[in-house]
Phi, psi and omega in degrees: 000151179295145146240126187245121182233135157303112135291131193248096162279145201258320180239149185288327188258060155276180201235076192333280221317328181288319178308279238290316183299272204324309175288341179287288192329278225282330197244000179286297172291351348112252159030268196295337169298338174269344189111334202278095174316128169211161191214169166254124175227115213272126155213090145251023159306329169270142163291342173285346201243010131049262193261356225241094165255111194258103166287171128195126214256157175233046182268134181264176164355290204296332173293322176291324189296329190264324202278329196269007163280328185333003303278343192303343175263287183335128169236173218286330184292343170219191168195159164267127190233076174343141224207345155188000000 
């Protein structure tokens, strides 16, 4: 299933593509570690998908919401909202 998660950047000039990798990284491995088969399908080629990290995991909901909850995940420049 799709889980699509909102990146929230904290400053107006941070450098999505870098977050955004740190969060792809971070919740793949998160994830794969738990047992959840999971992958990244990459569309920042759109500009509406920006802000947008669309896994897909066969993780449910409530799990991608505790890994990207974590603070152990987190750096200070952004944050995550699970988003479906």
């Amino acid at each position: 299933m799709m889980r699509i998660v909102e990146l929230v950047p904290e400053a107006e000039f941070t450098d999505l593509g870098k977050l955004k990798n740190f969060y792809v990284d971070t919740i793949i491995q998160s994830l794969s570690t738990m047992g959840y088969v999971a992958e990244h399908v990459d569309q920042s080629e759109y500009y509406s998908y920006e802000t947008k990290i669309i896994v897909n995991t066969n993780a449910p909901g409530v799990v991608v919401d505790q890994v990207i909850s974590d603070p152990g995940n987190r750096v200070k420049e952004a944050f995550c909202v699970l988003v479906k």
